[in-house]
PyMOL Python script that loads the backbone (N, CA, C, O; Angstrom):
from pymol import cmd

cmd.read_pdbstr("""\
ATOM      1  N   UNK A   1      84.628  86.637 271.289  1.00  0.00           N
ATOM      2  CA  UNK A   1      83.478  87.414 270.904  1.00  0.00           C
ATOM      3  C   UNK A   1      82.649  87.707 272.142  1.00  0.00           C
ATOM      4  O   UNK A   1      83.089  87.285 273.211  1.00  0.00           O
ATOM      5  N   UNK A   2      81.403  88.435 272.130  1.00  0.00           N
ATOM      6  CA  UNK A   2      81.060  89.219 273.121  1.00  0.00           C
ATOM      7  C   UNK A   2      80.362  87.989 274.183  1.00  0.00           C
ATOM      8  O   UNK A   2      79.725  87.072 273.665  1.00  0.00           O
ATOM      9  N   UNK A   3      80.475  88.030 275.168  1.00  0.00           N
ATOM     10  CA  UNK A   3      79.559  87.539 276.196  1.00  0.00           C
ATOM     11  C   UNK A   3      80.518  86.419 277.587  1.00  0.00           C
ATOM     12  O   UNK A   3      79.942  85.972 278.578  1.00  0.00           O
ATOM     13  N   UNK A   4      82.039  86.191 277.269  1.00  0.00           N
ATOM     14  CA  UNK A   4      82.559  85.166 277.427  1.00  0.00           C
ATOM     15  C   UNK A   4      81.514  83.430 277.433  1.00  0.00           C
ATOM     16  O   UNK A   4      80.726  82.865 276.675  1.00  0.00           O
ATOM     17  N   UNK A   5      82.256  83.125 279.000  1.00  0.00           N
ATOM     18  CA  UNK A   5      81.897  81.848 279.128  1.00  0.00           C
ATOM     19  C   UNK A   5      81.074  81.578 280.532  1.00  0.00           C
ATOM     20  O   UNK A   5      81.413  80.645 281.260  1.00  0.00           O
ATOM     21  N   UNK A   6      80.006  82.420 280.863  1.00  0.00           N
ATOM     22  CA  UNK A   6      78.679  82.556 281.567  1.00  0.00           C
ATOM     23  C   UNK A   6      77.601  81.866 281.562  1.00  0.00           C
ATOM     24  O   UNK A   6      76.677  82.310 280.882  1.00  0.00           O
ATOM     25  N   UNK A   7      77.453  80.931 282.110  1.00  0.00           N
ATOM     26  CA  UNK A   7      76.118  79.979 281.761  1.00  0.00           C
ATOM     27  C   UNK A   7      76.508  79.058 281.202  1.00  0.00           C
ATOM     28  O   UNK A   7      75.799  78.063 281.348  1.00  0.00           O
ATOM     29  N   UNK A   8      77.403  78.936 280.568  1.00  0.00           N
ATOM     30  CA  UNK A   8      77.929  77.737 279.645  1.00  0.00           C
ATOM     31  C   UNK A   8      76.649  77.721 278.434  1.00  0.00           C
ATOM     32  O   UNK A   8      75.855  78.637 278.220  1.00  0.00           O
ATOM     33  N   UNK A   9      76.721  76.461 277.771  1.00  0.00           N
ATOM     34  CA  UNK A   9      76.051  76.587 276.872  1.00  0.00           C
ATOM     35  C   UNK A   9      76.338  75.209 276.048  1.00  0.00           C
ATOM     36  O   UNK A   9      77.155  74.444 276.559  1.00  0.00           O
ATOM     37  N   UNK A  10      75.634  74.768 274.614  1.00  0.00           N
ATOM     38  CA  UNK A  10      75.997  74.113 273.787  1.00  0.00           C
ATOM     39  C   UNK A  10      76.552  74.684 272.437  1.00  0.00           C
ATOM     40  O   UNK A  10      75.962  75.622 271.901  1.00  0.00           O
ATOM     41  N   UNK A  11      77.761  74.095 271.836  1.00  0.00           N
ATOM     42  CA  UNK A  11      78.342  74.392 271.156  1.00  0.00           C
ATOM     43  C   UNK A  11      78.619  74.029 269.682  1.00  0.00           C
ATOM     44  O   UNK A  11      79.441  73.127 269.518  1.00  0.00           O
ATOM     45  N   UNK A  12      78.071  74.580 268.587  1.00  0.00           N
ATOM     46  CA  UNK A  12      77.673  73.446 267.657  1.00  0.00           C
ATOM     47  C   UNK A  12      78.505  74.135 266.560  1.00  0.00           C
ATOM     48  O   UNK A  12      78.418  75.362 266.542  1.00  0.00           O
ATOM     49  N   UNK A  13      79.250  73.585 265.699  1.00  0.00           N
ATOM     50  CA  UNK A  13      80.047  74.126 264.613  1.00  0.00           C
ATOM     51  C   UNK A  13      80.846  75.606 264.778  1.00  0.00           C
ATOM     52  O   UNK A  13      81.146  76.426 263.910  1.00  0.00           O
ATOM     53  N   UNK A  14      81.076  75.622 266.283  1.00  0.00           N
ATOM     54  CA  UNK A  14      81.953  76.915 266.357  1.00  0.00           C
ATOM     55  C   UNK A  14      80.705  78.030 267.187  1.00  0.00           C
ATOM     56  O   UNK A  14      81.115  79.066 267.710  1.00  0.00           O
ATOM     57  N   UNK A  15      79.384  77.716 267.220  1.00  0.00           N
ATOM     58  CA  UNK A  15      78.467  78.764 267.543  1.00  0.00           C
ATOM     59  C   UNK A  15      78.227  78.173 268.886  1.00  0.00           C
ATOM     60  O   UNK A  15      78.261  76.946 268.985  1.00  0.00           O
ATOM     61  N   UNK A  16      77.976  78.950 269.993  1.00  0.00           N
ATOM     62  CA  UNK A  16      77.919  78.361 271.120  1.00  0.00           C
ATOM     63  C   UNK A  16      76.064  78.913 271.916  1.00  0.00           C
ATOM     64  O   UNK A  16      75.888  80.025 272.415  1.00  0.00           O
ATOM     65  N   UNK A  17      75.208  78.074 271.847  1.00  0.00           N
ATOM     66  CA  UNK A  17      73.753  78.515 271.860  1.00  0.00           C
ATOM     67  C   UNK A  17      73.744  78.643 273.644  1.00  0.00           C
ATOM     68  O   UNK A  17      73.818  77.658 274.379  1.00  0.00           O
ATOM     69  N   UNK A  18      73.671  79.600 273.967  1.00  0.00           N
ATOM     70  CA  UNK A  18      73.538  79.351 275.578  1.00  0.00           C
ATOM     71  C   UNK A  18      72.032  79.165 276.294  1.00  0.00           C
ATOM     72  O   UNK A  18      71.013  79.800 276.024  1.00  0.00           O
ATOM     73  N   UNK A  19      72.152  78.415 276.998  1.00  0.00           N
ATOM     74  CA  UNK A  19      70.967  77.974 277.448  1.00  0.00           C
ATOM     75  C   UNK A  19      70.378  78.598 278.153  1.00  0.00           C
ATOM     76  O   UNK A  19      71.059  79.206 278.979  1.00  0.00           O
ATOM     77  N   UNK A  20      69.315  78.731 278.201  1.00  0.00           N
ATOM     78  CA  UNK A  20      68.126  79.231 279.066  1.00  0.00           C
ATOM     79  C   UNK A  20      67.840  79.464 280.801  1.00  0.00           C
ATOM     80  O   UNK A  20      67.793  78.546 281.621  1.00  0.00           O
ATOM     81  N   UNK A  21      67.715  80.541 281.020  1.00  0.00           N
ATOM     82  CA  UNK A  21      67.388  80.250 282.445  1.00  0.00           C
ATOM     83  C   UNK A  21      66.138  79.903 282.619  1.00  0.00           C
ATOM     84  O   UNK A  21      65.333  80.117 281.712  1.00  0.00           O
ATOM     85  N   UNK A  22      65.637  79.148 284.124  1.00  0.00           N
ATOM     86  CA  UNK A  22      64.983  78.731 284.206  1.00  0.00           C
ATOM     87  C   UNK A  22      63.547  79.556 284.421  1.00  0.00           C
ATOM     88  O   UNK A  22      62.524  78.987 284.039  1.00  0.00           O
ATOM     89  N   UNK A  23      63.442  80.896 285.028  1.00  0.00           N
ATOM     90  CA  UNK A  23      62.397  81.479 284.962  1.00  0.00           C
ATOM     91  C   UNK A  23      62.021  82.160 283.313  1.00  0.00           C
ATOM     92  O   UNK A  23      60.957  82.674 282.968  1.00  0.00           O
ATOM     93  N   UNK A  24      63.345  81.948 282.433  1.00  0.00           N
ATOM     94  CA  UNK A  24      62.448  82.694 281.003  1.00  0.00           C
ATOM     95  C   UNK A  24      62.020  81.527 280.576  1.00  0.00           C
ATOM     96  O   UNK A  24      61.206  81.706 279.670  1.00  0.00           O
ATOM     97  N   UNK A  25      62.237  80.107 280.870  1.00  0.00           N
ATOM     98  CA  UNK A  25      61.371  79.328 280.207  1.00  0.00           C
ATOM     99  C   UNK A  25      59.896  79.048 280.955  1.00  0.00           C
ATOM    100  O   UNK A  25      58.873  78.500 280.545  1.00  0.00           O
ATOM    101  N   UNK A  26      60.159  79.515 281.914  1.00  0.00           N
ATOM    102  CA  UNK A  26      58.403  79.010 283.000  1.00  0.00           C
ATOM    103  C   UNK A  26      57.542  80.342 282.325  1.00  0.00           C
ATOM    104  O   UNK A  26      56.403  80.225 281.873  1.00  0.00           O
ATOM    105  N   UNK A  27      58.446  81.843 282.352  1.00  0.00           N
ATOM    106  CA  UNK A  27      57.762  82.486 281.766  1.00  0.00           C
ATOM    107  C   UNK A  27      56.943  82.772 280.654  1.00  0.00           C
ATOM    108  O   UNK A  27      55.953  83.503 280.642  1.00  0.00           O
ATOM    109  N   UNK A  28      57.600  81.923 279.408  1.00  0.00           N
ATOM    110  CA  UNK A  28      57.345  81.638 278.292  1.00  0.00           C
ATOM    111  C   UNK A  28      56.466  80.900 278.303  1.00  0.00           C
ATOM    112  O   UNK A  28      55.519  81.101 277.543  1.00  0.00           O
ATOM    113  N   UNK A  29      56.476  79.961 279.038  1.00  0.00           N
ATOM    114  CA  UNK A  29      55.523  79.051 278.672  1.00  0.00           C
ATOM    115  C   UNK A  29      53.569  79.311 279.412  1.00  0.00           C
ATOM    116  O   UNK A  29      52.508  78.968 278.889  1.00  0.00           O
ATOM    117  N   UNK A  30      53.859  80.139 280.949  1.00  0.00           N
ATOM    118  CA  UNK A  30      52.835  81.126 281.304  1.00  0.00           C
ATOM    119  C   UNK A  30      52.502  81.546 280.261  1.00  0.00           C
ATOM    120  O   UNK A  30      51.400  81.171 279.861  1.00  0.00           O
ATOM    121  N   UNK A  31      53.319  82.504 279.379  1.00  0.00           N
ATOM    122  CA  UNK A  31      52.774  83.649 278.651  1.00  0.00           C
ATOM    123  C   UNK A  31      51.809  82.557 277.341  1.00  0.00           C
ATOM    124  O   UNK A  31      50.618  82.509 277.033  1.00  0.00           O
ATOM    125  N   UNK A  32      52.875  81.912 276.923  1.00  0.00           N
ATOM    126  CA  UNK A  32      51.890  81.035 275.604  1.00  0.00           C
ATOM    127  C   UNK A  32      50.611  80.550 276.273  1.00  0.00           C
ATOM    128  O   UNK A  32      49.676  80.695 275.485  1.00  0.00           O
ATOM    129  N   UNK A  33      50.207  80.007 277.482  1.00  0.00           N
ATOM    130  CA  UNK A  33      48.951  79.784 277.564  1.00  0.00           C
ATOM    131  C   UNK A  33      48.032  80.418 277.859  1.00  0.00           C
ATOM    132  O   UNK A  33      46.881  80.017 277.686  1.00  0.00           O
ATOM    133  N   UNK A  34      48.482  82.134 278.635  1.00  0.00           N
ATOM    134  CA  UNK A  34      47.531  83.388 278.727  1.00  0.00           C
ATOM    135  C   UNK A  34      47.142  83.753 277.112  1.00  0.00           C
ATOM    136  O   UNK A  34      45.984  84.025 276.792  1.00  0.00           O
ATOM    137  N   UNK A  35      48.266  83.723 276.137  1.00  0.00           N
ATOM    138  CA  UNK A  35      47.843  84.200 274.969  1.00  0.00           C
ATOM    139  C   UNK A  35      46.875  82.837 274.166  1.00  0.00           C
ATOM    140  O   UNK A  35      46.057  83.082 273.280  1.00  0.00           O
ATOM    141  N   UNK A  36      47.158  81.432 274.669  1.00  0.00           N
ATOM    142  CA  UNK A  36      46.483  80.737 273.491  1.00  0.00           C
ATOM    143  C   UNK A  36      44.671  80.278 274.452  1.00  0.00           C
ATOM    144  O   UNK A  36      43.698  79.754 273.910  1.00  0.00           O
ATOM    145  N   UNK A  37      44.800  80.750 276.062  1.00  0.00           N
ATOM    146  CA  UNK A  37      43.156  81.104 276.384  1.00  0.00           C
ATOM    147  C   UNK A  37      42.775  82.156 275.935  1.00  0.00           C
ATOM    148  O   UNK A  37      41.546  82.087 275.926  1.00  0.00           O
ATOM    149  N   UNK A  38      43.219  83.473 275.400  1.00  0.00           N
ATOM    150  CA  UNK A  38      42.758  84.876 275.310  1.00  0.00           C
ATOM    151  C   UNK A  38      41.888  84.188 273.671  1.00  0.00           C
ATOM    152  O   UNK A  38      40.734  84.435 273.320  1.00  0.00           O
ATOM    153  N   UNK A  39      42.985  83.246 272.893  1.00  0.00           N
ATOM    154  CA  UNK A  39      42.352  83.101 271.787  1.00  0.00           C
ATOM    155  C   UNK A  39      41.150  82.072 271.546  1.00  0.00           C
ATOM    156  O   UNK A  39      40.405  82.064 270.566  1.00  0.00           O
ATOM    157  N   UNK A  40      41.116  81.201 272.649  1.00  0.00           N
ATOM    158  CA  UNK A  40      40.113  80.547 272.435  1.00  0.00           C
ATOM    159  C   UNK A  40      39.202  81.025 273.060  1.00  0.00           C
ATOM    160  O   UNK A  40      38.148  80.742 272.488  1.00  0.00           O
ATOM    161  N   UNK A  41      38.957  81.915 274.404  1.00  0.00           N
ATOM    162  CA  UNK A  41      37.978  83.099 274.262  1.00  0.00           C
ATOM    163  C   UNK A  41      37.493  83.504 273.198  1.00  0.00           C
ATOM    164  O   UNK A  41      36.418  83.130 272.728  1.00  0.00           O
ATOM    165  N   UNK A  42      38.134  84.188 272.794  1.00  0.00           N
ATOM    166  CA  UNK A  42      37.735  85.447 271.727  1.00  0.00           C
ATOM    167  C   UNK A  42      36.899  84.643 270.609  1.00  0.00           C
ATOM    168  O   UNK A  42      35.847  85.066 270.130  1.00  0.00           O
ATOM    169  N   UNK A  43      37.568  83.312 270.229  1.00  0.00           N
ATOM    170  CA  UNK A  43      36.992  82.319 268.956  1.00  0.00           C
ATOM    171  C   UNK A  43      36.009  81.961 269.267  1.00  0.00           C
ATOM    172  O   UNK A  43      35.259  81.848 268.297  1.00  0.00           O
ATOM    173  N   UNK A  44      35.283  81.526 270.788  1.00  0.00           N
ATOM    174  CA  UNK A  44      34.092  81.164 271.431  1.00  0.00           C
ATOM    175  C   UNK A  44      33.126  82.285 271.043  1.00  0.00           C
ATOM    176  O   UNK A  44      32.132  82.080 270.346  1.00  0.00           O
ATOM    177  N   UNK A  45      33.498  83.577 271.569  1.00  0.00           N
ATOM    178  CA  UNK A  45      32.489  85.066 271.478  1.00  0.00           C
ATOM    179  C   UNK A  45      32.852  85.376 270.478  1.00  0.00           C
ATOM    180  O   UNK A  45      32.468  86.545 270.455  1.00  0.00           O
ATOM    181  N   UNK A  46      33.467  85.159 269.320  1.00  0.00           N
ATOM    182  CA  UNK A  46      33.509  86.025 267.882  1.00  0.00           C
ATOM    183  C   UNK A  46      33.371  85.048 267.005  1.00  0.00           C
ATOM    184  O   UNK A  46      32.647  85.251 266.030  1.00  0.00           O
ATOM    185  N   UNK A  47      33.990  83.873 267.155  1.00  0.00           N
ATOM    186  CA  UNK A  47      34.255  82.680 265.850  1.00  0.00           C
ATOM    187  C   UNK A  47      33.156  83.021 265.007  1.00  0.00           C
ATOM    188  O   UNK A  47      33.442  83.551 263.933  1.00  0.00           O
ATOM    189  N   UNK A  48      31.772  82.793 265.321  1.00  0.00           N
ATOM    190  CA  UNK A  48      30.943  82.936 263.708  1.00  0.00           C
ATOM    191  C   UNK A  48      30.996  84.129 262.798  1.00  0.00           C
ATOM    192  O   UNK A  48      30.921  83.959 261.581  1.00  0.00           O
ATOM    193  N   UNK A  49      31.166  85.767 263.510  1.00  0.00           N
ATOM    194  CA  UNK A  49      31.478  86.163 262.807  1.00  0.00           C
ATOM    195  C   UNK A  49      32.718  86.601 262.207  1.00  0.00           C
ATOM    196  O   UNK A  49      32.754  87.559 261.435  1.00  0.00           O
ATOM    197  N   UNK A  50      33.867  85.843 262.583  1.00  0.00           N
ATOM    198  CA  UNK A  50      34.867  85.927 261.934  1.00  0.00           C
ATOM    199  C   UNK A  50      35.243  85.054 260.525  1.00  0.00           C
ATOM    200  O   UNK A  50      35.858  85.381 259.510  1.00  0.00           O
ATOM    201  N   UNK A  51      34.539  83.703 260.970  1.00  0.00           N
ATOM    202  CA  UNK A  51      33.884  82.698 259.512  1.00  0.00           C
ATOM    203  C   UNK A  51      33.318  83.220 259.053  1.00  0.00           C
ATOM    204  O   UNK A  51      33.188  82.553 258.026  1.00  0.00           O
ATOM    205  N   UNK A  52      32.370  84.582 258.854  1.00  0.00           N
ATOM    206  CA  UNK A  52      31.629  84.505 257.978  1.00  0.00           C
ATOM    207  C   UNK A  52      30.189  84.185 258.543  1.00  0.00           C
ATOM    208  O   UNK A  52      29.219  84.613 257.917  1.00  0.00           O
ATOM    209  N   UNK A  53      30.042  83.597 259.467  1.00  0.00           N
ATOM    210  CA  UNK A  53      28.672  82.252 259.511  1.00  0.00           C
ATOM    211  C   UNK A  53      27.303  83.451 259.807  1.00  0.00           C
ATOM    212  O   UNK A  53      26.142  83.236 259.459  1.00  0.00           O
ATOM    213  N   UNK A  54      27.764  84.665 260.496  1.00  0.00           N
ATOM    214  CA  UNK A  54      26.479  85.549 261.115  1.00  0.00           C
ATOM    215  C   UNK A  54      27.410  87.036 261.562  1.00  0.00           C
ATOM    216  O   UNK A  54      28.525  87.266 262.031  1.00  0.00           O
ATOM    217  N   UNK A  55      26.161  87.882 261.085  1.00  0.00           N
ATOM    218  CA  UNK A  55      26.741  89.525 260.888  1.00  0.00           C
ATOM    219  C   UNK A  55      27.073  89.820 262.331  1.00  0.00           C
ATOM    220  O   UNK A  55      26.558  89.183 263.250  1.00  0.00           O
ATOM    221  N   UNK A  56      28.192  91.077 262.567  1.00  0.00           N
ATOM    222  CA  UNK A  56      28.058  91.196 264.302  1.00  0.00           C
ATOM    223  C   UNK A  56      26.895  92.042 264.524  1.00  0.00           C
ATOM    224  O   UNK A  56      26.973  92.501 265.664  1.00  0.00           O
ATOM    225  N   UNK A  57      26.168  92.320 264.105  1.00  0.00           N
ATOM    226  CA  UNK A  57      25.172  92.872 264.353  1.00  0.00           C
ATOM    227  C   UNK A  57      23.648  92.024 264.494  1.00  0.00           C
ATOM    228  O   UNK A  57      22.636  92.522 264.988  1.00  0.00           O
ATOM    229  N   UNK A  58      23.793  90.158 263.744  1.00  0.00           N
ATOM    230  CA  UNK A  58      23.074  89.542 264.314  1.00  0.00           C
ATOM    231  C   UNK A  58      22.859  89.341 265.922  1.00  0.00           C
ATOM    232  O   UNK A  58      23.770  89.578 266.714  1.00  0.00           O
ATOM    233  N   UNK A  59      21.566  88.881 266.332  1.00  0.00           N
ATOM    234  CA  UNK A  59      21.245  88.390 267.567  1.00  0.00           C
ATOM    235  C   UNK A  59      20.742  89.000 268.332  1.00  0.00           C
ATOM    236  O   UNK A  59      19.980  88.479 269.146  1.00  0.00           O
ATOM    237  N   UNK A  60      21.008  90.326 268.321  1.00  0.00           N
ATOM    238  CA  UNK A  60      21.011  91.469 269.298  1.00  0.00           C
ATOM    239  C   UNK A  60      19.384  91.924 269.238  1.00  0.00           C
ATOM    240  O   UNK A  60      19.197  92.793 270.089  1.00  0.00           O
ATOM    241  N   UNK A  61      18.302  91.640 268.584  1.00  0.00           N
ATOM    242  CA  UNK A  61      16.927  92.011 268.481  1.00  0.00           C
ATOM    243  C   UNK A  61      16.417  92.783 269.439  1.00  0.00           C
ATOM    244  O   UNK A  61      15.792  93.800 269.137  1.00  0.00           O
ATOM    245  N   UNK A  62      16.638  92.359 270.903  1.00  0.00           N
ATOM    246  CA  UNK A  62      16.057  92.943 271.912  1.00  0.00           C
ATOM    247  C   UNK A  62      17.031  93.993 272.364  1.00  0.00           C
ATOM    248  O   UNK A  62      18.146  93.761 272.832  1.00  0.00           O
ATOM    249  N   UNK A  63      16.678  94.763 272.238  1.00  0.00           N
ATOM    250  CA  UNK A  63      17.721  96.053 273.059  1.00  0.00           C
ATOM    251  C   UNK A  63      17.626  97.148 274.584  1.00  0.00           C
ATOM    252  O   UNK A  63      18.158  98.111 275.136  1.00  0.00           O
ATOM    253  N   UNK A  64      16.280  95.910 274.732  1.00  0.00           N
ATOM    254  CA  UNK A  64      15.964  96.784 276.284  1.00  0.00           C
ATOM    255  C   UNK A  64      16.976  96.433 277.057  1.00  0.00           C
ATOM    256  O   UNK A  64      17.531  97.341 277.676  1.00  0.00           O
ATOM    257  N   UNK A  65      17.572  94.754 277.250  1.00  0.00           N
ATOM    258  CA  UNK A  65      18.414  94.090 278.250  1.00  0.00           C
ATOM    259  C   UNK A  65      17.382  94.257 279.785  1.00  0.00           C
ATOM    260  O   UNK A  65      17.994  94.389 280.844  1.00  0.00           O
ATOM    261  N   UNK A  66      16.309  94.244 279.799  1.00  0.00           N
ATOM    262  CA  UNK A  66      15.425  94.144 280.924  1.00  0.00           C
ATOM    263  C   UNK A  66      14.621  95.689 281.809  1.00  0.00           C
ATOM    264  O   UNK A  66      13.835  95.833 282.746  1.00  0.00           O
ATOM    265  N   UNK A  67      15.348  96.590 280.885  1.00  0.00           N
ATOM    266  CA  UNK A  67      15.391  98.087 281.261  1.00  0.00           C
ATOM    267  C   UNK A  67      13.692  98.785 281.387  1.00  0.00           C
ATOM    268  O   UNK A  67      13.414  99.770 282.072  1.00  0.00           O
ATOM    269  N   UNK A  68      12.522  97.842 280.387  1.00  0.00           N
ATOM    270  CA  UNK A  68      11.498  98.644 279.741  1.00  0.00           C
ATOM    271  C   UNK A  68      10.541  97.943 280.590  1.00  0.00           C
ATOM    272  O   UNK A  68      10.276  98.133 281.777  1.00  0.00           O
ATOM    273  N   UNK A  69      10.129  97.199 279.860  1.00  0.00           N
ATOM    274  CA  UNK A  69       8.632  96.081 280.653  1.00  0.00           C
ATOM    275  C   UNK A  69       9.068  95.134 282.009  1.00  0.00           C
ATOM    276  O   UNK A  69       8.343  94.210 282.375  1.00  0.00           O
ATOM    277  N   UNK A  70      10.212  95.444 282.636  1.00  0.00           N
ATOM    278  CA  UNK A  70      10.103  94.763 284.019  1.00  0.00           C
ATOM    279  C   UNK A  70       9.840  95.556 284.947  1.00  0.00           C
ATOM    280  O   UNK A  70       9.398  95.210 286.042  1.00  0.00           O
ATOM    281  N   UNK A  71      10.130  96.904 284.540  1.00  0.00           N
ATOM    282  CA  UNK A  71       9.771  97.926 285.694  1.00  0.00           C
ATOM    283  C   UNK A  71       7.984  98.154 285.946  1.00  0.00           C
ATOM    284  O   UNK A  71       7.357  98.416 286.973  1.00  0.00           O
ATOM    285  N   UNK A  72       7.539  97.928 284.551  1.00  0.00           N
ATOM    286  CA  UNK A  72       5.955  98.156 284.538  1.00  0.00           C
ATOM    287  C   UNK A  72       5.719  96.546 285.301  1.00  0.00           C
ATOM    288  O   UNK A  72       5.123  97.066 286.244  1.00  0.00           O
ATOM    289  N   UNK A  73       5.709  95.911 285.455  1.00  0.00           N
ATOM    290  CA  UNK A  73       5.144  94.456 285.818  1.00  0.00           C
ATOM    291  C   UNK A  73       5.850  94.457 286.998  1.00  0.00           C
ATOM    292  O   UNK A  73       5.193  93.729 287.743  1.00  0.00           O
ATOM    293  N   UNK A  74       6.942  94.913 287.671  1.00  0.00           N
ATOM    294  CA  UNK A  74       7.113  95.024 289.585  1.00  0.00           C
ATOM    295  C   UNK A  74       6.667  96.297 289.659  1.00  0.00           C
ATOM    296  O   UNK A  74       6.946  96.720 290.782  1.00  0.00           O
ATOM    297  N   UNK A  75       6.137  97.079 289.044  1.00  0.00           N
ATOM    298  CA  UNK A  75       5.035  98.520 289.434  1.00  0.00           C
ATOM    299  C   UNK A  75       4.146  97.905 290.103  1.00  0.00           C
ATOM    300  O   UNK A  75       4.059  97.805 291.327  1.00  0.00           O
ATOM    301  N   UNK A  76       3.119  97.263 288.872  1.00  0.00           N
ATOM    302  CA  UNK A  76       1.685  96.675 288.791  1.00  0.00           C
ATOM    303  C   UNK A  76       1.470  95.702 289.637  1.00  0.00           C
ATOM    304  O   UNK A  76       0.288  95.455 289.881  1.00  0.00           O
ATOM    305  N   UNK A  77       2.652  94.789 290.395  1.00  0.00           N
ATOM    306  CA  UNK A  77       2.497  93.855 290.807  1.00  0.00           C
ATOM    307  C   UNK A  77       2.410  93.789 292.927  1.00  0.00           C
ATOM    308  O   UNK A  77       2.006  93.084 293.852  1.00  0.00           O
ATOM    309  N   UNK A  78       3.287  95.389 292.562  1.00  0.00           N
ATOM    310  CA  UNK A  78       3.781  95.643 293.703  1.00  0.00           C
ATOM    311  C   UNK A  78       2.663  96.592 294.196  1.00  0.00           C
ATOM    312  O   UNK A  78       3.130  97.210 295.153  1.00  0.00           O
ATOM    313  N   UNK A  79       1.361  96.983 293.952  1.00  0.00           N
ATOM    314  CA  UNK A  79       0.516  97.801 293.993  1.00  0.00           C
ATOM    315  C   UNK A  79      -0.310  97.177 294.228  1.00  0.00           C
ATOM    316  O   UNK A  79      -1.163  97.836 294.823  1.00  0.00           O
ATOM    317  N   UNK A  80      -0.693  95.782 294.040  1.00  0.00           N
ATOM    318  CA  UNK A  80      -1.218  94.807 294.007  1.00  0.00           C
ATOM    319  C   UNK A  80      -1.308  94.298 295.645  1.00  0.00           C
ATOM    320  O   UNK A  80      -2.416  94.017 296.102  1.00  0.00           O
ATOM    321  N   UNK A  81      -0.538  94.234 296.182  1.00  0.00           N
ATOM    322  CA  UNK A  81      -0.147  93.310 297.132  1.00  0.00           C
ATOM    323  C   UNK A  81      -0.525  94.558 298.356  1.00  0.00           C
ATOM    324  O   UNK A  81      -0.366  94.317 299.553  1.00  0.00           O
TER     325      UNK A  81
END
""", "prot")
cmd.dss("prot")
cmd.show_as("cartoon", "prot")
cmd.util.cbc("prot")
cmd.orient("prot")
């Protein structure tokens, strides 16, 4: 059947499982821990509202982000001096 006898392998009831090279298993195992930090990211910055616990639209109250009243107070301050 297709592939001969390349790599060898283990052979179990007639099926012969061939083993792994060594960079698809380092790769694999890279990749599972880029994907299982991406998720504990995401569960850190989303978890409550994915429970349920708070709307994504909680928290956010202030919407200047520093844009409005800091410019008037280093105006005033800077006029000052």
């Amino acid at each position: 059947m297709g592939g001969g006898g390349h790599g060898g392998g283990t052979t179990y009831k007639g099926y012969t499982i061939p083993h792994n090279k060594r960079w698809h298993t380092v790769a694999g195992k890279g990749l599972c821990a880029v994907m299982w930090f991406w998720v504990f990211y995401r569960a850190k910055q989303d978890g409550a509202v994915l429970l349920g616990m708070r709307h994504p639209w909680d928290g956010h109250d202030d919407h200047s982000h520093g844009h409005g009243h800091d410019h008037e107070g280093s105006s005033s301050t800077s006029s000052a001096h």
